[in-house]
C-alpha positions as CSV (number, residue, x, y, z in Angstrom):
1,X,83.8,155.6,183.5
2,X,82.0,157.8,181.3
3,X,82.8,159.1,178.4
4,X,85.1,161.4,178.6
5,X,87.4,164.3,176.6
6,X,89.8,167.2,177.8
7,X,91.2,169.9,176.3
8,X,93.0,173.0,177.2
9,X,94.0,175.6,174.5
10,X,97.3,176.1,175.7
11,X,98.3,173.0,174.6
12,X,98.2,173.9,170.9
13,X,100.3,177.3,168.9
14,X,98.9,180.8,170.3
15,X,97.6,182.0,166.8
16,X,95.5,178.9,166.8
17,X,93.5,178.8,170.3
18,X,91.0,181.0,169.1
19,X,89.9,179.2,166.3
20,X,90.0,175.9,167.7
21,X,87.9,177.1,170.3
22,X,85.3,178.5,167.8
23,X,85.3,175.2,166.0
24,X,85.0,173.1,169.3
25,X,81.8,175.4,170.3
26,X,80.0,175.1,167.0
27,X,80.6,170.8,167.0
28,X,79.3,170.5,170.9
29,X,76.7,172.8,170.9
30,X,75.9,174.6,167.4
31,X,77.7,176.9,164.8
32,X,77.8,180.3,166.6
33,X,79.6,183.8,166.0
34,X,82.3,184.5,168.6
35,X,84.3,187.1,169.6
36,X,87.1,188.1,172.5
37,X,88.9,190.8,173.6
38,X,91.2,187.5,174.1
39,X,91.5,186.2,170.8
40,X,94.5,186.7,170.4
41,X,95.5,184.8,173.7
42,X,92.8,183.0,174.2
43,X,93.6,180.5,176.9
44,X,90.1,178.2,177.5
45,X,89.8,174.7,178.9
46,X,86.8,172.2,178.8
47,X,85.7,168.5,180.1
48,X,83.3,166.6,177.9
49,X,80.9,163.9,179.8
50,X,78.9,162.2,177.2
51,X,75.7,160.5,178.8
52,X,73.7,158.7,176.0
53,X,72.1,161.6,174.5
54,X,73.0,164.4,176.6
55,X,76.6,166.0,176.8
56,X,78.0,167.6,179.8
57,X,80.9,170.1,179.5
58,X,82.3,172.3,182.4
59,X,84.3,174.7,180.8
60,X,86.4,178.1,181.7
61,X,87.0,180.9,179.1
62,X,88.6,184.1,179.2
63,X,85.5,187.6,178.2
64,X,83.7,186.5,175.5
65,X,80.6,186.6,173.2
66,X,78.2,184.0,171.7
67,X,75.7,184.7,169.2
68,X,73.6,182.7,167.2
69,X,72.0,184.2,164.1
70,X,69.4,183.3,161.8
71,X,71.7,182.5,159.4
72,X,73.2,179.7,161.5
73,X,70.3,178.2,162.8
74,X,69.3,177.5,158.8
75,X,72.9,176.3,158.3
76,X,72.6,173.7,161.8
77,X,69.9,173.0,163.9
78,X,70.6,170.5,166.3
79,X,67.3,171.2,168.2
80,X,68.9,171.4,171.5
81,X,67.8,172.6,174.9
82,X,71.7,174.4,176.3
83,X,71.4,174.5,180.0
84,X,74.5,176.6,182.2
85,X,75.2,175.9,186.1
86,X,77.4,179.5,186.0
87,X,79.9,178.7,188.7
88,X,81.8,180.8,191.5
89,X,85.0,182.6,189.6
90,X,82.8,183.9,186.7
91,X,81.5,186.4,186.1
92,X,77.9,187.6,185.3
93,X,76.9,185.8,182.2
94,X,74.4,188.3,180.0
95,X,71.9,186.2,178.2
96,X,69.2,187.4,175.8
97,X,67.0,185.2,173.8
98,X,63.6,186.2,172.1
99,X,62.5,189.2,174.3
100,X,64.4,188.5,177.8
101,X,67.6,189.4,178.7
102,X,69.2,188.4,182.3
103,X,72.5,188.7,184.3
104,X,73.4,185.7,185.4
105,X,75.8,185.4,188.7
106,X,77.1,182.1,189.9
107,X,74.7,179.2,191.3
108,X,72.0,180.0,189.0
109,X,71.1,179.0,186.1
110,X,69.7,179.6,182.3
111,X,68.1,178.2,179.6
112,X,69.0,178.9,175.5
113,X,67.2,176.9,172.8
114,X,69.6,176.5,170.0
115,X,67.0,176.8,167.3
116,X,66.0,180.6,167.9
117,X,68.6,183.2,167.7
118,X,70.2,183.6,171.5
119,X,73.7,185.9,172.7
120,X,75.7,185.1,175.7
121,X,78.6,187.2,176.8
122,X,80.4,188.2,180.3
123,X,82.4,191.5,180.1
124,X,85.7,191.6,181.1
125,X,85.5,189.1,183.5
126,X,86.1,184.9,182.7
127,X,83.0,182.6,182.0
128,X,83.1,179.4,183.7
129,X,80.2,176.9,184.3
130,X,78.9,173.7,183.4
131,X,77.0,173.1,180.4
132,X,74.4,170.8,179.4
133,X,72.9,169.9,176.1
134,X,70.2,167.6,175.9
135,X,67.9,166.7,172.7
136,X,64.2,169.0,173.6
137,X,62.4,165.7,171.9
138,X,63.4,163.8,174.7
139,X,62.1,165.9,177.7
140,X,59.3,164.5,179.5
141,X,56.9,167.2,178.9
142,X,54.1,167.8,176.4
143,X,55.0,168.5,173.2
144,X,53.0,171.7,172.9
145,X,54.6,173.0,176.1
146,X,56.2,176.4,174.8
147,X,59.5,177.4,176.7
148,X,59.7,181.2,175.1
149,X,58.9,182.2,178.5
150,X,61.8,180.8,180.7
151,X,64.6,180.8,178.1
152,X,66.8,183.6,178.8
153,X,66.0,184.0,182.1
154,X,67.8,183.5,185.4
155,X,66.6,180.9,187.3
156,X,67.9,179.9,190.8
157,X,70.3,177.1,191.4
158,X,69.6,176.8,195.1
159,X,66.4,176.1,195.6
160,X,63.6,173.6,194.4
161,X,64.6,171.8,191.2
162,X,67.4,174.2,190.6
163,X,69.1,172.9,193.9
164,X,69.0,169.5,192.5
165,X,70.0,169.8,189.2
166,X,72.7,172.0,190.5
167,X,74.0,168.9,192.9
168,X,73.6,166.2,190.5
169,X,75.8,168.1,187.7
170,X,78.4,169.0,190.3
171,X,78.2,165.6,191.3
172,X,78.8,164.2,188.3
173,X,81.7,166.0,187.1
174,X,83.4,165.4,190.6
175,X,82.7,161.7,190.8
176,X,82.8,160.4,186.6
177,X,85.5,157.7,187.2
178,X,82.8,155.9,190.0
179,X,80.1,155.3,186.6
180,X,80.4,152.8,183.8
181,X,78.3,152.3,180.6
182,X,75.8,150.2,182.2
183,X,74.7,153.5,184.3
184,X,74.2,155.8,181.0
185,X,70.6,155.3,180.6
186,X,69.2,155.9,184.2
187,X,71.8,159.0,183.9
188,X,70.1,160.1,181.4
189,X,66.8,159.8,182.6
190,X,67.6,161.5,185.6
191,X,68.9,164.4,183.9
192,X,66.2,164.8,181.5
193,X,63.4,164.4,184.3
194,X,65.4,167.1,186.2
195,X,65.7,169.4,183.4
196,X,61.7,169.3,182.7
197,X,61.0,169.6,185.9
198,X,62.6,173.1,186.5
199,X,61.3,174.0,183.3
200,X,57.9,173.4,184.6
201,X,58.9,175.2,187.9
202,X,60.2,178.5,186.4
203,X,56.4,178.1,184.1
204,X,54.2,177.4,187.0
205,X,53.3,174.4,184.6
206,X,54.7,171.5,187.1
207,X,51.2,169.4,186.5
208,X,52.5,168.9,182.7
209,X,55.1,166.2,183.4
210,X,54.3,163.1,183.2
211,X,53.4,160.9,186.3
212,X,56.1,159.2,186.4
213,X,58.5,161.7,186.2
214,X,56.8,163.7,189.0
215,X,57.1,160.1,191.3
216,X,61.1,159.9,190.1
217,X,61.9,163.5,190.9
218,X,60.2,163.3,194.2
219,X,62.3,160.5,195.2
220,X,65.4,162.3,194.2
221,X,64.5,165.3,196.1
222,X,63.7,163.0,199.1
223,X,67.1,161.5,198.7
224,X,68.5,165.1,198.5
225,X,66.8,166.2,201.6
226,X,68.0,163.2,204.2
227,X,71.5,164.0,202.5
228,X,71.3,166.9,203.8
229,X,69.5,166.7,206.8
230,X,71.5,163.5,208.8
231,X,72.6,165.2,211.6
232,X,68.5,166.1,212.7
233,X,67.9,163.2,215.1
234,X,64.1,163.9,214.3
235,X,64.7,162.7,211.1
236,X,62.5,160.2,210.8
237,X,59.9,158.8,207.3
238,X,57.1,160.9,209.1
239,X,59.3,163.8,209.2
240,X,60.6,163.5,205.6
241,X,57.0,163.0,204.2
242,X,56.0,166.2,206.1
243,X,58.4,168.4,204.6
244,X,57.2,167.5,200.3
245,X,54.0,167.6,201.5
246,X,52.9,164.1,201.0
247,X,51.4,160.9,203.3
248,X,54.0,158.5,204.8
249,X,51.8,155.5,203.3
250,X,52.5,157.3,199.7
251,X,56.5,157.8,200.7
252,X,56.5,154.5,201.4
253,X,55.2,153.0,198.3
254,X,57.6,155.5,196.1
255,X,60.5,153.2,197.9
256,X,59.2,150.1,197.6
257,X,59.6,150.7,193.8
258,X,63.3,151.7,194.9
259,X,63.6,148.5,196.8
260,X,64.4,149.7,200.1
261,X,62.3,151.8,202.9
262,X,63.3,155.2,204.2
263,X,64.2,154.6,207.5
264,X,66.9,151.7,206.0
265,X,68.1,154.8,203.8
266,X,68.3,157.1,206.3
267,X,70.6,154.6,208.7
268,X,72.7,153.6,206.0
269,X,73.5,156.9,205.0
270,X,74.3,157.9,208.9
271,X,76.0,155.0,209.0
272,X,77.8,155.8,206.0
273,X,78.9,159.3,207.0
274,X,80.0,158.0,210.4
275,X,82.3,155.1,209.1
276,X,83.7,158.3,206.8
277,X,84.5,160.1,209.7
278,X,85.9,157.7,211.6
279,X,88.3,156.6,209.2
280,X,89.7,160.4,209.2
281,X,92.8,161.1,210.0
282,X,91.9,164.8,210.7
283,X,89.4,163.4,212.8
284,X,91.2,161.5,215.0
285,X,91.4,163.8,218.0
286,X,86.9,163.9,217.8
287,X,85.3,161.6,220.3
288,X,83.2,159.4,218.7
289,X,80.1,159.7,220.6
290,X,80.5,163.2,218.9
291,X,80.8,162.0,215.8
292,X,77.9,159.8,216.2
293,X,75.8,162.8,217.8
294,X,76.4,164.8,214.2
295,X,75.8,161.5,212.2
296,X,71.8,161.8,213.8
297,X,72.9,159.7,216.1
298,X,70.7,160.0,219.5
299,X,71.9,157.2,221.6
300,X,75.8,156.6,221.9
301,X,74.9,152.6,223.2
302,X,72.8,152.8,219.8
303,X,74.8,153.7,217.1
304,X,77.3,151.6,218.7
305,X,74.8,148.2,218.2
306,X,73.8,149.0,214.7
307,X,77.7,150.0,213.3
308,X,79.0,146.3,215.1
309,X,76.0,145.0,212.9
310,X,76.8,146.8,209.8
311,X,81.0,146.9,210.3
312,X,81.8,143.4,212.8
313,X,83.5,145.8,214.9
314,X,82.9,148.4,217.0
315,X,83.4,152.0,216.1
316,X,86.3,152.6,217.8
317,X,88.0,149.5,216.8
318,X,87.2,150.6,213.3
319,X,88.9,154.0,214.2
320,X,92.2,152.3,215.7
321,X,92.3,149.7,212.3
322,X,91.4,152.3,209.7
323,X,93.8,155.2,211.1
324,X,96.4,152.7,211.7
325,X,96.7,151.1,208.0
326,X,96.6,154.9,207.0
327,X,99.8,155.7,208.9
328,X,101.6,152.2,207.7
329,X,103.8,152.8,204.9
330,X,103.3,152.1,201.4
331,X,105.8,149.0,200.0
């Protein structure tokens, strides 16, 4: 699992939940001023994912505001690159740094740097989103690459790199328990070759990351797309290469360095979803020629072959096994 902390402030005396919280803000991101028309109640509650270098925190907080002075930044600068997901239940986050100022509504996005002076507040309405802080050193982009421009600003979380930063954090937080220790550095690079790649996207400066962080976001938005896409029985390598714009002989060389080929991902995630599905309970009732028709399945006599070959059974003997060891009781 990764590392991991939780914290709610109602676990701890009233008169101190405001102050903790103050102190927890300035030791995972940097000292800031706060203040609440809560403060006096202020019932907040936070995760903390620790991923070599980068931190990832979703948290929920009652109307509040975050500034970060001049003063402060001389007293700490971590030289951190603060990245929000704002999520649904908050509301508009108001962000100013240098000479932009956004609202932010849930699935999008901002940027703060935590060396310039930034403030971030919603008005009487809860904050809640999922933070990440990551070291600007470590981003794969040239070192003269100014982000004055794209700090402050909203950025969208549903398209282009936005989208996929969006599904990998949500990911994460949802799925911690299925990564180890061993998985922290390819974490990491992930996140950091995500972040730098939406940060050349909101600068029109996508040419300024390095090669190979162009090749490892492309195959992470081609792994994104099939996800999303299994059900189109034209989904084939030709069709996925059409769609990013690139040659099936160069899609096929980006997997080889992944050790497999995109038609084996492509049937092993149908495959996947299918044996899901068939092992539902609320399912149960759905033919499973349906089920294989919504998997991308074209050919019932097909998917039937290649799940025996997969699963030594055939679908609906996995059905009758898997739904009947759901309904045996427990000892």
């Amino acid at each position: 699992m990764l590392s991991a902390g939780r914290f709610r402030t109602d676990t701890i005396p009233r008169s101190d939940r405001f102050a903790y919280w103050h102190k927890y803000m300035a030791d995972v991101v940097a000292p800031m001023e706060i203040s609440s028309p809560h403060a006096a109640d202020f019932r907040a509650g936070y995760r903390l994912l620790r991923i070599e270098d980068t931190v990832l925190w979703p948290t929920q907080a009652p109307a509040s505001r975050y500034r970060r002075t001049p003063r402060l930044i001389r007293q700490s600068d971590p030289g951190l690159l603060h990245m929000t997901l704002v999520q649904p239940g908050s509301g508009p986050v108001q962000v100013e740094q240098g000479r932009v100022h956004s609202a932010v509504a849930p699935h999008d996005v901002y940027f703060i740097d935590t060396s310039k002076p930034y403030e971030v507040a919603t008005v009487d309405a809860p904050i809640k989103g999922i933070g990440l802080d990551l070291p600007r050193s470590q981003l794969p982009l040239p070192p003269s690459t100014s982000l004055d421009a794209i700090v402050g600003r909203r950025l969208s979380g549903r398209h282009g790199f936005g989208a996929l930063i969006s599904q990998v954090l949500l990911h994460l937080v949802d799925q911690a328990e299925a990564y180890g220790p061993a998985d922290g550095p390819r974490l990491h690079r992930v996140l950091l070759d995500l972040t730098a790649g939406l940060l050349a996207e909101g600068l029109d400066q996508e040419p300024a990351l390095s090669p190979e962080a162009r090749s490892r976001n492309l195959v992470l938005a081609v792994r994104s797309f099939i996800g999303g896409n299994l059900h189109d029985p034209r989904l084939t390598p030709a069709a996925v290469a059409a769609a990013h714009h690139i040659s099936t002989r160069h899609l096929h060389r980006l997997f080889q360095q992944e050790g497999t080929t995109v038609a084996a991902l492509i049937r092993s995630r149908r495959l996947e979803r299918a044996r899901r599905e068939l092992a539902d309970p609320g399912l149960a009732d759905t033919p499973v020629h349906a089920i294989a028709a919504r998997c991308g399945f074209g050919s019932p006599a097909h998917f039937s072959r290649v799940f025996r070959a997969a699963h030594g059974m055939s679908p609906s003997d996995y059905r009758y096994v898997g739904i009947r060891a759901s309904n045996e009781p427990s000892d």
